[in-house]
C-alpha positions, -999 to 999 in steps of 0.1 A, spaced: -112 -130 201 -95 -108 170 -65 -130 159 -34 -102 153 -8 -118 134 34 -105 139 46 -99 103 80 -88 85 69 -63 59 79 -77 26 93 -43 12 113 -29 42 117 -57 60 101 -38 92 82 -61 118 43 -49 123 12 -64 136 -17 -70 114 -47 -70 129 -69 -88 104 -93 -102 131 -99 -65 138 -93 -49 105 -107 -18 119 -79 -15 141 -53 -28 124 -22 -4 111 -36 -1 75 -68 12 79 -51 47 84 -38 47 50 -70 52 19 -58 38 -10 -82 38 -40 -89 10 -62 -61 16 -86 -35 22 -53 -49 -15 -43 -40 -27 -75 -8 -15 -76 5 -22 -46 -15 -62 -48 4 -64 -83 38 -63 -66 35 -79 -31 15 -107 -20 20 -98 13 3 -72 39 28 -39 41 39 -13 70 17 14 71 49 37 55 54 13 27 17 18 18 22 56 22 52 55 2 36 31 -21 10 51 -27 31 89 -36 52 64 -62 17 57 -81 6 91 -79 41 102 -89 41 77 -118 5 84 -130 10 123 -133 42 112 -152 21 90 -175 -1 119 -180 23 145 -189 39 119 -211 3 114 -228 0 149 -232 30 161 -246 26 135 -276 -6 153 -288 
């Protein structure tokens, strides 16, 4: 039997089920995040998040990297 799990997301403090026994099913799996999302997200919380704290988690590293980027490129 898949073991769901009632958590408090660490960020927003909004309650959520986390289906890791069924990870398929679970909240999170509608949300891609690439490798570097994963890592930016893991490097902050040690926790599973809402599925709109990943969402939003993931426009702030987009938003940050483009910034980097133009940064980068206005200093050549």
């Amino acid at each position: 039997m898949p073991h769901h799990e009632s958590k408090n997301c660490p960020r927003c403090q909004a309650d959520f089920e986390c289906k890791v026994g069924s990870i398929l099913a679970c909240q999170c799996s509608s949300v891609f995040l690439s490798i570097s999302e994963r890592d930016y997200v893991s490097a902050r919380y040690d926790d599973c998040l809402c599925v709109s704290c990943l969402v939003e988690m993931q426009t702030e590293f987009s938003i940050l990297s483009h910034d980097k980027k133009i940064s980068q490129y206005l200093q050549h």
